[in-house]
C-alpha positions as CSV (number, residue, x, y, z in Angstrom):
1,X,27.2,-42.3,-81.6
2,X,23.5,-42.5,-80.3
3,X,20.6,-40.3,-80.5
4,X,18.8,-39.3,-77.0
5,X,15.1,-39.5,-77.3
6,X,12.6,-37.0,-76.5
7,X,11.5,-39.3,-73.3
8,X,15.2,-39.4,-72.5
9,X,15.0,-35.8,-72.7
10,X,11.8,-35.2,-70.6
11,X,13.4,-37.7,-68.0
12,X,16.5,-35.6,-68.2
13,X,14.4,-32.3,-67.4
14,X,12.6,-34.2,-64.3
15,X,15.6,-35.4,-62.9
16,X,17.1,-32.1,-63.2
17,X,14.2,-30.6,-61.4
18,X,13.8,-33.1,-58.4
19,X,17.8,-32.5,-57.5
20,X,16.6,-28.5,-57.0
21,X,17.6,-26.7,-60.7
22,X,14.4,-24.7,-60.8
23,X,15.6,-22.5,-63.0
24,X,14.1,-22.8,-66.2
25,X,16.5,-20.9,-68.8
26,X,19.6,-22.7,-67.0
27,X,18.1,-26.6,-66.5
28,X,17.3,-26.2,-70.8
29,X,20.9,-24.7,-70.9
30,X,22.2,-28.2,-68.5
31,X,19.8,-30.6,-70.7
32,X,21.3,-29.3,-74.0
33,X,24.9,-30.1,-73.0
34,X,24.2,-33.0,-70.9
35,X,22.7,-34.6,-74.3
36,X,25.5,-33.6,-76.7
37,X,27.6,-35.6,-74.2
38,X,25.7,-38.5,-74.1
39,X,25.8,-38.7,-77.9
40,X,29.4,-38.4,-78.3
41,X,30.5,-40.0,-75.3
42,X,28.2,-43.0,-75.4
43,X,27.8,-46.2,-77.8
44,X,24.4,-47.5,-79.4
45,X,24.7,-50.6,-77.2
46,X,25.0,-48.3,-73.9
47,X,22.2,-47.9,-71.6
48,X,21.3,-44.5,-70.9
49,X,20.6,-44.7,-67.6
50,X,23.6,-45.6,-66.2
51,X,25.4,-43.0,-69.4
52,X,23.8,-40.2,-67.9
53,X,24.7,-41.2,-64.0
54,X,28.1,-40.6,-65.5
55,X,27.8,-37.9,-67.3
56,X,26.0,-35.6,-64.7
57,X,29.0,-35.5,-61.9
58,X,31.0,-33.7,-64.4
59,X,28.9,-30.6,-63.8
60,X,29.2,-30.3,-59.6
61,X,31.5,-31.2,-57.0
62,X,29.4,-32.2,-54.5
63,X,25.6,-32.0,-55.2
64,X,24.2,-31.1,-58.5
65,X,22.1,-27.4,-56.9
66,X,25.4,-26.2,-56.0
67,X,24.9,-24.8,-60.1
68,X,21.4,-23.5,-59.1
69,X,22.8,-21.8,-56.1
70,X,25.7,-19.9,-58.0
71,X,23.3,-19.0,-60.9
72,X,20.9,-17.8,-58.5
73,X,24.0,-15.3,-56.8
74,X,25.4,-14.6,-59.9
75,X,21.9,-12.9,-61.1
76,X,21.0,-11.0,-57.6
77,X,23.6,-10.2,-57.4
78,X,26.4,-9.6,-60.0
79,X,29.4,-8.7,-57.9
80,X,29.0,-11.5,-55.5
81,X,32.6,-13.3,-56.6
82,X,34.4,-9.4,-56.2
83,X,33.0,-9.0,-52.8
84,X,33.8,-12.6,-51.6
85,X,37.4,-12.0,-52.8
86,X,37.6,-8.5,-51.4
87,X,36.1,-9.9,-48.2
88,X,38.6,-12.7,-48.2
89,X,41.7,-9.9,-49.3
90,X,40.0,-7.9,-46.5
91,X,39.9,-9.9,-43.5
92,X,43.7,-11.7,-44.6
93,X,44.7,-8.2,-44.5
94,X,43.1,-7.0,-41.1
95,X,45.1,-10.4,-39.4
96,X,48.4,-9.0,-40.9
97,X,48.3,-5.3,-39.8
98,X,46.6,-5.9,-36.4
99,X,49.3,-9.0,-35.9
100,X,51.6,-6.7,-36.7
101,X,50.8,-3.3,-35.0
102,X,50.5,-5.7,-31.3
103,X,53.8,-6.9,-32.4
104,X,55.3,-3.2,-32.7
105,X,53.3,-1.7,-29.7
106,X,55.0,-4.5,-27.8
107,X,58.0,-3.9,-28.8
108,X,57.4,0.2,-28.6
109,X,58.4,0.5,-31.6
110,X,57.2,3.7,-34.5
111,X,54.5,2.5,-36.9
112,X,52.4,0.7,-34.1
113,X,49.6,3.3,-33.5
114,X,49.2,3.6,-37.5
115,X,49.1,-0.1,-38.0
116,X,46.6,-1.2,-35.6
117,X,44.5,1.7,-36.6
118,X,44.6,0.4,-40.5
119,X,44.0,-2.5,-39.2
120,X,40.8,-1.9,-37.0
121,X,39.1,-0.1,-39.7
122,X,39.2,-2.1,-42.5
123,X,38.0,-5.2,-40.2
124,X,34.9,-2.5,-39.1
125,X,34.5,-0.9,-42.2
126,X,35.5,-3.5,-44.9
127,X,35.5,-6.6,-43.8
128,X,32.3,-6.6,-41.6
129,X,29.7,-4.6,-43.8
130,X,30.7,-7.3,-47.0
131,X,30.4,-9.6,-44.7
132,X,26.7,-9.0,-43.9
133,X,26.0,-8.4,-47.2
134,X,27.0,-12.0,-48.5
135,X,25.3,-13.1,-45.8
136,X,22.2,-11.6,-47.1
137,X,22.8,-13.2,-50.1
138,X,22.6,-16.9,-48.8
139,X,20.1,-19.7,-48.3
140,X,19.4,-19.2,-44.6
141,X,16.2,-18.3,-42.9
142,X,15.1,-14.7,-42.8
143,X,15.2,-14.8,-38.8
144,X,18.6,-16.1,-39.3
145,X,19.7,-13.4,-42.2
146,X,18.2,-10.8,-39.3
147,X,20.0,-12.0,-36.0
148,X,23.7,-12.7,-37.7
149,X,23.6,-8.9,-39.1
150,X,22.7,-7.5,-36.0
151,X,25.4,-9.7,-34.3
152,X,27.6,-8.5,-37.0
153,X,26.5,-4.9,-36.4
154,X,27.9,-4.8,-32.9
155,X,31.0,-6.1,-33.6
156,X,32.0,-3.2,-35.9
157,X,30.7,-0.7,-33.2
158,X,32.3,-3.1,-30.7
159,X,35.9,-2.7,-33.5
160,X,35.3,1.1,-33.4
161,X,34.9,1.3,-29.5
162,X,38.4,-0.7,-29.6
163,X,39.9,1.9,-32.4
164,X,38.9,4.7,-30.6
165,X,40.1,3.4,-27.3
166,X,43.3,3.2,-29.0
167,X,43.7,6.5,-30.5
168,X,42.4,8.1,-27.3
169,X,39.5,10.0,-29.3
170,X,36.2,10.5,-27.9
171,X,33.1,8.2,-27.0
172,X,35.2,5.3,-26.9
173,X,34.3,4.2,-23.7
174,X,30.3,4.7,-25.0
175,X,30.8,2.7,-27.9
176,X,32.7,-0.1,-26.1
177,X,30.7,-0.6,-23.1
178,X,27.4,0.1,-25.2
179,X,28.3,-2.3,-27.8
180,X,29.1,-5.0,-25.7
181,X,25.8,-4.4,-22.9
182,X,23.6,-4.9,-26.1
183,X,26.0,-8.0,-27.2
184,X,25.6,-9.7,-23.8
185,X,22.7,-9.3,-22.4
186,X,20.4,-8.7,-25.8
187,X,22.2,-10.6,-28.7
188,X,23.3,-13.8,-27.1
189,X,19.4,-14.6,-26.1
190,X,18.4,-13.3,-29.3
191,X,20.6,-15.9,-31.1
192,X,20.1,-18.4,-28.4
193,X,16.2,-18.9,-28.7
194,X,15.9,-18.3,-32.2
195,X,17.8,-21.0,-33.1
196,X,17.6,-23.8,-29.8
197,X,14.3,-25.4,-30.9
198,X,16.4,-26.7,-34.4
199,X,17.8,-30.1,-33.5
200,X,20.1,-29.7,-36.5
201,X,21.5,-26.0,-35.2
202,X,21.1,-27.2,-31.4
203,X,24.8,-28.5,-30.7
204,X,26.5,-25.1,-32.6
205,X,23.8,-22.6,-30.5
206,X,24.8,-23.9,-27.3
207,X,28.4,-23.9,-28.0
208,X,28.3,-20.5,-29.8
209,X,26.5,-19.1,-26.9
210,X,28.9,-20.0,-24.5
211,X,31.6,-18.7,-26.2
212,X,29.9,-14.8,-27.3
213,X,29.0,-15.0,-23.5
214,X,32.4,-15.9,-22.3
215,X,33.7,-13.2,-24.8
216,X,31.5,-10.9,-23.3
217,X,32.3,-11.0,-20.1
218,X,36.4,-10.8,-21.3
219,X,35.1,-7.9,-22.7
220,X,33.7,-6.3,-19.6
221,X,36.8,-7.2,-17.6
222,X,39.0,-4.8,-20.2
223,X,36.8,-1.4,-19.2
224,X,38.4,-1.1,-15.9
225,X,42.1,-1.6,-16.7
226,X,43.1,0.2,-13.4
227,X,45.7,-0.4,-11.2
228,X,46.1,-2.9,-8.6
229,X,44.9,-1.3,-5.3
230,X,48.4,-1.4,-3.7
231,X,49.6,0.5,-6.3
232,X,47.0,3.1,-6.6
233,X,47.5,3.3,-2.5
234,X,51.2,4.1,-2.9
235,X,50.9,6.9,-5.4
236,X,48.6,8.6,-3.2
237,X,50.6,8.4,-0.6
238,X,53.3,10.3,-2.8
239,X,51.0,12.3,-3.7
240,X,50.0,13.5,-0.8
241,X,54.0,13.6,0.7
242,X,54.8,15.5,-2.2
243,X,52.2,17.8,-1.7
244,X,52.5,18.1,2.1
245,X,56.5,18.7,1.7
246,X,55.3,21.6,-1.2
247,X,52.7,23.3,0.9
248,X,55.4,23.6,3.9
249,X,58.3,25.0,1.7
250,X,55.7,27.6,0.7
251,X,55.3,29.0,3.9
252,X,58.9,29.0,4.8
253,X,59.1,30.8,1.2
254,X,56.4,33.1,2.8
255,X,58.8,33.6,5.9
256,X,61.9,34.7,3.5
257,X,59.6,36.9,1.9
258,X,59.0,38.6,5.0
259,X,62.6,39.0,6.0
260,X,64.1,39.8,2.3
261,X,64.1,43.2,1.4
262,X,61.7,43.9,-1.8
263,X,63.0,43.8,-5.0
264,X,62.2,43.2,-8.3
265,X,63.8,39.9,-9.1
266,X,61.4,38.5,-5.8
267,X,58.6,39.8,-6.9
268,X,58.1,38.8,-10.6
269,X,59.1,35.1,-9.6
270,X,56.7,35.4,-6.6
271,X,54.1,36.2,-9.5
272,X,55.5,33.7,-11.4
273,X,55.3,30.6,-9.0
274,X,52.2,31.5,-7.6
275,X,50.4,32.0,-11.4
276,X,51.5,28.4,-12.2
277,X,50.9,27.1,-8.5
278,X,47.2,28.7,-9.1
279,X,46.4,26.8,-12.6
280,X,47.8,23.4,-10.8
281,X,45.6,23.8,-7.7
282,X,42.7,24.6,-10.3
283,X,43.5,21.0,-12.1
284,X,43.8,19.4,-8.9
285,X,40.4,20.4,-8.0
286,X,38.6,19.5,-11.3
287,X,40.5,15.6,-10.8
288,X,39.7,15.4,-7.5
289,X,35.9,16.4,-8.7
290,X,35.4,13.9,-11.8
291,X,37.4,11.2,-10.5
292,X,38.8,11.1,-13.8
293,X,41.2,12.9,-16.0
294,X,38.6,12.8,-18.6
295,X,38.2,16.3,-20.7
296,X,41.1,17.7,-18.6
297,X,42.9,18.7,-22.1
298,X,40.5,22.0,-22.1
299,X,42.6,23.1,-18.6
300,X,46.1,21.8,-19.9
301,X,46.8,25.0,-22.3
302,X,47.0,27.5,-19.3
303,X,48.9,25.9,-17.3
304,X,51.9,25.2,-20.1
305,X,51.5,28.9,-21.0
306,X,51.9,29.8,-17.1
307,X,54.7,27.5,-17.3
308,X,56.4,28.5,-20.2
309,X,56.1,32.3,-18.9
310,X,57.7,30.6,-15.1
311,X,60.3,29.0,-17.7
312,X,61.5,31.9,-19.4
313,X,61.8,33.6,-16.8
314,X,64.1,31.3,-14.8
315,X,66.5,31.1,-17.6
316,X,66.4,35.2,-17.8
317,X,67.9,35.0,-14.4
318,X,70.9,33.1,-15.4
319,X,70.7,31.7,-11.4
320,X,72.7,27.9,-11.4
321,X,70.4,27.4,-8.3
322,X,66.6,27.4,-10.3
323,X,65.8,24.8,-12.8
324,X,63.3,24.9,-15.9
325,X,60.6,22.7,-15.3
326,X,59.6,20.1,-18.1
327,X,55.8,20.0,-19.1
328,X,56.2,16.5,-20.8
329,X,53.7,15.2,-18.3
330,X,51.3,17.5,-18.7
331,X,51.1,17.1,-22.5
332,X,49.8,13.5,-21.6
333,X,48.1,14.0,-18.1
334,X,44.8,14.0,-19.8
335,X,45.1,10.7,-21.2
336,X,46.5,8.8,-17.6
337,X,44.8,7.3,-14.3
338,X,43.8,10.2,-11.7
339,X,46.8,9.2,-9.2
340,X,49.3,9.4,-12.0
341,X,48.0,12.9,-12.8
342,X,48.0,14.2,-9.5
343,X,51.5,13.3,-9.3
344,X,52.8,14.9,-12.1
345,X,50.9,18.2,-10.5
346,X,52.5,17.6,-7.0
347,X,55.7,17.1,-8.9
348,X,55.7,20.3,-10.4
349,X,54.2,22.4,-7.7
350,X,57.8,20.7,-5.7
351,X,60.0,22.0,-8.2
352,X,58.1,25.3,-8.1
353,X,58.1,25.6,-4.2
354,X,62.5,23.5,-4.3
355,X,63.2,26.5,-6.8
356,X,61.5,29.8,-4.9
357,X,63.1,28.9,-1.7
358,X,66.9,28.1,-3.3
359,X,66.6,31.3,-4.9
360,X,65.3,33.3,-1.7
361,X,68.0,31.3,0.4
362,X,70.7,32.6,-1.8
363,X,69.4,35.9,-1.7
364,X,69.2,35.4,2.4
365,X,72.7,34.4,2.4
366,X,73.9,37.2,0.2
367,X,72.7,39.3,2.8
């Protein structure tokens, strides 16, 4: 066993210093156990020089400052490991569930709407936010710490746009379109010229660039996720046959009206048909208005109450030749295209005008 001399010692501490351990308490705590190595590991005859060359990669993997680097996380900041491996548990977890809630909305199957929500928010409330605060945490450039938060930033509102989009809640549309205008046409030439100018960056910039741009535009093409114009062209042309055949069985209604005798039975559905008709010409006119379907839900309640009053009362008549009408599309016709919702009015205002004049014909040919 040998002895390390103090010049050995002072050699150890320069060394230690030129290959970036700045830290004072931890290179003593590195010189102390490098030296009780040498000693036991190394013979009198040995020369240190080439003893402590093989000693010192037992302490990294790579370069020697990985130690200063993890000393220096460890005391800023003492969760650092917890939030790497809740990141990690985090982001493995937010692949699963959204993997898994496209997988079930594919296949419409229950659970889907649940899972991709889980999934959304813990990628834009978990995953992200760690994920700016580690970065924070590392070597880079201030300017660099700055533009990869704010890039990180959109993307959760970008996430939350998505979420909401999903769940049909409000602002979605803002949050989506205003994320991604700020991406695209603010962030991408924020990263882009902050970084061009550093030959060892340069390659990654312009490739990176490329692709946020690229994913920006994909983005933009997903707003408008109408329908093809042939198909929007046929369902107005229902539309508009539906409501054309509707309008002209109500004035033959209006005929038999005139010829039938008055009586009670006429009357209330008369009030009936034409309270429902009323509210759907109302929704009608607010569509055709907004172009959009958009806060429509606020209109929906009075017409299912007008309908469920037209309902009940067609079953209190115990007539085989009236139907109830079904409201399922109305529940939903805030959250569809404008031509879908105006079909599922002129559907309704058909059945209403197909069951006045089947009851008023019967009554005709009772008489």
């Amino acid at each position: 066993m040998r002895n390390v001399t103090d010049d050995e010692v002072i050699f150890i501490d320069h060394d230690l210093s030129a290959r970036g351990i700045l830290l004072g308490e931890l290179r003593d705590n590195l010189i102390d156990h490098i030296c009780c190595i040498i000693e036991h590991e190394s013979d009198i005859e040995e020369d240190f020089y080439k003893c402590y060359e093989r000693v010192l990669p037992q302490f990294f993997k790579e370069e020697l400052q990985e130690i200063q680097t993890e000393t220096d996380n460890l005391l800023q900041f003492k969760n650092f490991y917890t939030m790497k491996k809740i990141m990690n548990i985090s982001g493995i977890s937010t692949v699963f569930l959204i993997l898994a809630g496209t997988t079930l909305k594919t296949l419409h199957m229950p659970g889907a709407a649940v899972t991709l929500l889980l999934g959304g928010f813990t990628f834009a409330f978990l995953f992200l936010p760690i994920l700016i605060i580690i970065k924070f945490k590392d070597d880079e450039s201030k300017t660099d710490k700055a533009v990869f938060s704010l890039g990180l930033l959109l993307a959760m509102v970008i996430a939350t746009g998505f979420i909401f989009k999903i769940m049909h809640w409000p602002f979605a549309n803002n949050l989506m379109f205003g994320g991604t205008t700020i991406f695209t046409l603010f962030y991408v030439p924020l990263y882009f010229f902050t970084r061009i100018r550093r030959p060892e960056v340069k390659f990654n910039t312009i490739v990176n660039s490329v692709i946020m741009l690229a994913f920006g535009g994909i983005l933009y093409t997903l707003f408008d996720l109408s329908y093809s114009k042939k198909y929007e062209s046929e369902m107005q042309e229902i539309h508009y046959y539906l409501h054309d055949n509707s309008i002209r069985l109500f004035e033959i209604n209006e005929d038999m009206y005139a010829v039938l005798p008055s009586n009670s039975q006429s009357n209330d559905l008369r009030s009936k048909t034409s309270e429902v008709n009323k509210n759907i010409e109302i929704m009608a006119e607010l569509i055709s208005k907004r172009d959009n379907t958009d806060g429509l839900n606020t209109a929906v309640p009075e017409l299912e109450i007008s309908l469920k009053n037209y309902n009940t009362y067609i079953n209190s008549l115990n007539n085989s030749a009236v139907k109830t009408i079904e409201n399922s599309g109305l529940v939903v016709i805030h959250k569809i295209n404008t031509d879908l919702a105006m079909n599922v009015l002129a559907r309704v205002q058909q059945q209403l005008a197909v069951n006045e004049n089947a009851f008023l014909s019967k009554q005709l040919a009772a008489k």
